[in-house]
C-alpha positions as semicolon CSV with decimal commas, in nm:
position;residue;x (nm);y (nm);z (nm)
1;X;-11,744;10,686;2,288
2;X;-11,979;10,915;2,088
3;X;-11,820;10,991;1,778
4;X;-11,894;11,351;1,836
5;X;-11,615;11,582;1,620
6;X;-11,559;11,970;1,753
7;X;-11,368;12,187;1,531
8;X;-11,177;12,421;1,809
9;X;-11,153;12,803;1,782
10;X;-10,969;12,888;2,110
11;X;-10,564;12,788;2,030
12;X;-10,257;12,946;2,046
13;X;-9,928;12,857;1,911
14;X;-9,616;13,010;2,125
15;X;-9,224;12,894;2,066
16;X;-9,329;12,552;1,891
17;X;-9,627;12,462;2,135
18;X;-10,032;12,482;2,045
19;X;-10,220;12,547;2,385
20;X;-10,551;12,438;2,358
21;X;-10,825;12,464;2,663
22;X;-10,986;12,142;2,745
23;X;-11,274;12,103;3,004
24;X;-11,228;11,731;3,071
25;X;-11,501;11,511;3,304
26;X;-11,391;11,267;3,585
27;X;-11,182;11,010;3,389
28;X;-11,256;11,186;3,058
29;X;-11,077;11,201;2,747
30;X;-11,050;11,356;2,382
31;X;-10,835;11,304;2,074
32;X;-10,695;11,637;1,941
33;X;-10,622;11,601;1,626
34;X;-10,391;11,863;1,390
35;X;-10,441;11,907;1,041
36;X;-10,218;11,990;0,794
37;X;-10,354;12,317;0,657
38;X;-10,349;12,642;0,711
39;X;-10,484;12,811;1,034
40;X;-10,811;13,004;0,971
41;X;-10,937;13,295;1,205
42;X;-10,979;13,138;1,539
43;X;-10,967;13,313;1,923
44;X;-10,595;13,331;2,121
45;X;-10,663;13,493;2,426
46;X;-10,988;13,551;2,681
47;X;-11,018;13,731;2,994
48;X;-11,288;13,692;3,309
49;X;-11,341;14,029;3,471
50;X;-11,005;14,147;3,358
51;X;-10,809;13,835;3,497
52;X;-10,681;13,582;3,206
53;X;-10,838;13,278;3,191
54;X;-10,646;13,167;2,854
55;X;-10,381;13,098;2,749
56;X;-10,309;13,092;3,179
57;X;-10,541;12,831;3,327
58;X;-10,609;13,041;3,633
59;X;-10,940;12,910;3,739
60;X;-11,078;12,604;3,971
61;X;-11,230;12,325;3,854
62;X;-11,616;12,337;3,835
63;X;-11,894;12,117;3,648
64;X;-11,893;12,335;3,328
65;X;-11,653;12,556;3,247
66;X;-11,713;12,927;3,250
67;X;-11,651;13,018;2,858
68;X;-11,666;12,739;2,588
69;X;-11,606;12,844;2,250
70;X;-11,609;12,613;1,910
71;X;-11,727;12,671;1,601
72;X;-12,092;12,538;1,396
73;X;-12,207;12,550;1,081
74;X;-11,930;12,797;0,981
75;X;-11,968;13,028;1,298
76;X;-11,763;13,054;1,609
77;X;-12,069;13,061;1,916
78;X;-11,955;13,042;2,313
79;X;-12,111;12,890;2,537
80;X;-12,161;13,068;2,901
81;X;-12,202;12,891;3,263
82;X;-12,080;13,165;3,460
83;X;-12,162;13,580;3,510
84;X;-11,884;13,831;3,468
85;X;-11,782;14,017;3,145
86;X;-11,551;13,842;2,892
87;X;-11,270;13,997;2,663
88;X;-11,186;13,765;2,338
89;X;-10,894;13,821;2,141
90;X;-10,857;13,733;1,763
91;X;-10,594;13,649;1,546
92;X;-10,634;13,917;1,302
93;X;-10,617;14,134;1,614
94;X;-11,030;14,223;1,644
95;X;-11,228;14,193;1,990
96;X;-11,505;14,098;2,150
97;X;-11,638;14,160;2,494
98;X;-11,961;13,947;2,662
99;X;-12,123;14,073;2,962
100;X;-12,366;13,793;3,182
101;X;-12,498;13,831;3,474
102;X;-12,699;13,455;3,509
103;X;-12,611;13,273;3,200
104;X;-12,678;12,950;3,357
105;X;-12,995;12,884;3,559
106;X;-13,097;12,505;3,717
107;X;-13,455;12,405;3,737
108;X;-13,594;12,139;3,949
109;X;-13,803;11,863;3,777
110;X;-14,046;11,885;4,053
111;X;-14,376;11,701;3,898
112;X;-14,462;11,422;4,018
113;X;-14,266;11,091;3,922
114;X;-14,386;10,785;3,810
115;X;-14,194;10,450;3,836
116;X;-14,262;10,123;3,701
117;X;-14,057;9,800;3,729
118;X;-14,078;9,605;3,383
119;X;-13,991;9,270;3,547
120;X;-14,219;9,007;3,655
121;X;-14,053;8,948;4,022
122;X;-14,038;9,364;4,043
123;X;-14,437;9,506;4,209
124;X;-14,694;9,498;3,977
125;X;-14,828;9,884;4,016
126;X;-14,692;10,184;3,907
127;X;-14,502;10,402;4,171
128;X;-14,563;10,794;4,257
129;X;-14,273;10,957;4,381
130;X;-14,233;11,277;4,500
131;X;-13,845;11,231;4,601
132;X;-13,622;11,005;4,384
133;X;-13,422;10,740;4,634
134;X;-13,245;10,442;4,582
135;X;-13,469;10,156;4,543
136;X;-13,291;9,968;4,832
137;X;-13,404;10,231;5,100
138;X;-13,755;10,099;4,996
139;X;-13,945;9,804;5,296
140;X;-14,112;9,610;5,029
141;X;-13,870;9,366;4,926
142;X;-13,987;9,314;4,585
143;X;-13,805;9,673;4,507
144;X;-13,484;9,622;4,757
145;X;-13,381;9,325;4,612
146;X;-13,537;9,429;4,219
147;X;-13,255;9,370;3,919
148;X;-13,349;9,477;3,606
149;X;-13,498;9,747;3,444
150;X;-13,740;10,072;3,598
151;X;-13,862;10,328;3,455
152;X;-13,908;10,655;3,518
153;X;-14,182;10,907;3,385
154;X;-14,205;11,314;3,460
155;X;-14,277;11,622;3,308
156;X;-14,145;11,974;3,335
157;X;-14,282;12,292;3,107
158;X;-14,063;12,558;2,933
159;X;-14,150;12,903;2,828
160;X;-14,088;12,983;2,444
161;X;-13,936;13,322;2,566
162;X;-13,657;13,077;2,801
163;X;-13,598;12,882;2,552
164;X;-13,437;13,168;2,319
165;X;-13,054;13,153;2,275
166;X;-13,026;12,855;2,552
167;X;-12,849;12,540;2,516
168;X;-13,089;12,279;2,726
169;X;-12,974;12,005;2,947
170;X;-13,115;11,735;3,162
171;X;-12,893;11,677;3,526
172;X;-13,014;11,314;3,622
173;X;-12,781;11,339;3,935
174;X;-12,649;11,000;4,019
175;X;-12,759;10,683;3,814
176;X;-12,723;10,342;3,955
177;X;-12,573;10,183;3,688
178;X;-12,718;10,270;3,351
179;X;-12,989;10,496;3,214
180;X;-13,167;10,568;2,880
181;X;-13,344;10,889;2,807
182;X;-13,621;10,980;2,576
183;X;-13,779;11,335;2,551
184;X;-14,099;11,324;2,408
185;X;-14,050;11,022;2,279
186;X;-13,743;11,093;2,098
187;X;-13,403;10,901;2,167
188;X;-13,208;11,146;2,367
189;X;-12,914;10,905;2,478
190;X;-12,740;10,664;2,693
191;X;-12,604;10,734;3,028
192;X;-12,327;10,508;3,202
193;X;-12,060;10,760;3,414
194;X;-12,042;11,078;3,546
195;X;-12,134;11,316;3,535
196;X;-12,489;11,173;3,403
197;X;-12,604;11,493;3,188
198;X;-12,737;11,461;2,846
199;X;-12,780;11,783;2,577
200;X;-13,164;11,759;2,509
201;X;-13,192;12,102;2,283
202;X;-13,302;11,946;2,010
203;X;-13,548;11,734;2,173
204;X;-13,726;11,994;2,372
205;X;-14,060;12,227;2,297
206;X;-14,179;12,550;2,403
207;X;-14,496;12,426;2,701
208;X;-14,478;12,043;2,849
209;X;-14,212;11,818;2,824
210;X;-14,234;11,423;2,915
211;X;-13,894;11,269;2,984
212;X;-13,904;10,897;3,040
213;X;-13,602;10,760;3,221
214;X;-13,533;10,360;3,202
215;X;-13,277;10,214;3,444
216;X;-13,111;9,949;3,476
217;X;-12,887;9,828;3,803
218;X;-12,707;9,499;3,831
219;X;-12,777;9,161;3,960
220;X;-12,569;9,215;4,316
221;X;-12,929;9,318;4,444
222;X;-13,137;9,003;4,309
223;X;-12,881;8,752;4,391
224;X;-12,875;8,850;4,749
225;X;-13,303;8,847;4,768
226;X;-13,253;8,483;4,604
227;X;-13,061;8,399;4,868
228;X;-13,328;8,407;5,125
229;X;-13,584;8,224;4,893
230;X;-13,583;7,828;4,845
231;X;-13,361;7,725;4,495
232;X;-13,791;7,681;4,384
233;X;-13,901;8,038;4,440
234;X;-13,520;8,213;4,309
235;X;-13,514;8,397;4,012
236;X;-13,166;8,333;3,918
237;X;-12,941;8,026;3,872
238;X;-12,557;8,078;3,990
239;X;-12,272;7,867;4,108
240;X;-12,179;8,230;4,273
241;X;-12,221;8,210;4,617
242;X;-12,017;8,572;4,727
243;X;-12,347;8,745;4,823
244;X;-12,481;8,446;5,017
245;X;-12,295;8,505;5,342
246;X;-12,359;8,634;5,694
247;X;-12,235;9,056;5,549
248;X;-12,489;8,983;5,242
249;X;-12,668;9,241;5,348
250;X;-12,380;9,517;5,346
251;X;-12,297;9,415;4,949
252;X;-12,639;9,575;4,894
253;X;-12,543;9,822;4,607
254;X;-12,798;10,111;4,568
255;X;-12,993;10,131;4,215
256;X;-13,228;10,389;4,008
257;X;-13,210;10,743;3,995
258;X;-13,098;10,923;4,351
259;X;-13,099;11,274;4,361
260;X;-13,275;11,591;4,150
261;X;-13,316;11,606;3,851
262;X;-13,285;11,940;3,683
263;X;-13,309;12,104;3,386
264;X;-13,049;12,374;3,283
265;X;-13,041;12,635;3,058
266;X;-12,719;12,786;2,948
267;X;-12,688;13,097;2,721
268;X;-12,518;13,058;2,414
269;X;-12,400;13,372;2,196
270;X;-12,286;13,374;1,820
271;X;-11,974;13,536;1,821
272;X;-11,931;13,575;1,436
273;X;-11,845;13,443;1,100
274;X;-11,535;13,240;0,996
């Protein structure tokens, strides 16, 4: 979907098979694809507090996993989510050994959040939040039965001295259906499934942060508003009549962001040279 290319640095190749760890998402998928060259230097074994974690794929199933390694700009560099000590084996037979004791830490956005419907038939002011909910659990009816686009606008401040070897992402929690994400202004990317987290390193600054959050839900909600209005006062034009019936009501589908949203910070170490 992205394009993105990883060059791996955690295989091994036993009796004719390449085992390769892959931390896949709900539904997710990657291509691996071989080359035909030589292997370079590259990792074959890691342990988690003396237990192997590969090539055995002894541990549970959790958002992140626990060690990620690849390589960048000609350097392998692993990425951390969970404490304990690690023990990395080489191919040419060299070690390494990481100790963490909180590599990842989650912080709240907890300013407050502004929300703004860009649609006509949406309400004219600007909302302040101070929980994100879905826009049907709202009484005014102009933002139960809203289709279209909101959007979102908060803040949240980082120290310089956080900031130093961390990899920074933004946890929107659960998105109702789509969202699109600038930080400070910058394009930061699309979100469409779970889980709805976006890498915002590059985007990010030492002090105050603005993220702006646009979301957009589908029509279900409209449709079913419409259908207590006169054809004059509707909004939409449809020969679909499926949300016009005595369980409208309970096709309701829930919209916007729901949930925290958090910043995390995960520590990243440079392992070495290729």
């Amino acid at each position: 979907m992205t394009g993105e290319t990883r060059s791996i640095s955690v295989y091994k190749e036993v009796g004719g098979f390449t085992y390769v760890p892959l931390h896949l998402n709900p539904e997710g998928s990657v291509f691996v694809v071989f080359r035909d060259q030589q292997p370079g230097k590259h990792l074959t074994a890691i342990e988690k507090d003396g237990r192997e974690i590969f090539p055995d794929a002894g541990m549970a199933a959790s958002k992140f996993p626990a060690i990620e390694c690849f390589n960048a700009d000609g350097k392998t560099v692993a990425r951390i989510s969970q404490p304990g000590t690690y023990a990395l084996q080489w191919s040419d037979g060299s070690e390494n050994s990481i100790t963490e004791e909180s590599p990842l830490n989650e912080y709240p956005v907890s300013s407050m959040v502004d929300l703004r419907f860009v649609n006509p038939w949406g309400p004219a002011e600007t909302l302040k939040l101070e929980d994100l909910k879905s826009w049907t659990e709202f009484k005014d009816k102009k933002i139960r039965y809203y289709s279209g686009p909101g959007e979102y606008s908060m803040t949240f401040n980082l120290e310089k001295e956080s900031m130093n070897g961390k990899r920074v992402l933004l946890d929107l929690g659960n998105v109702q259906e789509i969202a699109e994400v600038w930080i400070n202004n910058n394009h930061a990317g699309v979100c469409w499934i779970a889980p709805f987290i976006l890498d915002i390193t590059g985007f990010v600054n030492a002090g105050e942060n603005k993220v702006t959050v646009t979301v957009v839900n589908s029509w279900v909600n409209r449709l079913i508003g419409d259908s207590y209005l006169s054809q004059e006062q509707r909004v939409t034009r449809t020969n679909v009549k499926k949300f016009e019936g005595a369980d409208k009501e309970d096709l309701i589908r829930k919209s916007g962001l729901i949930g925290d949203v958090k910043v995390i910070m995960m520590n990243e170490r440079v392992l070495g040279g290729l």
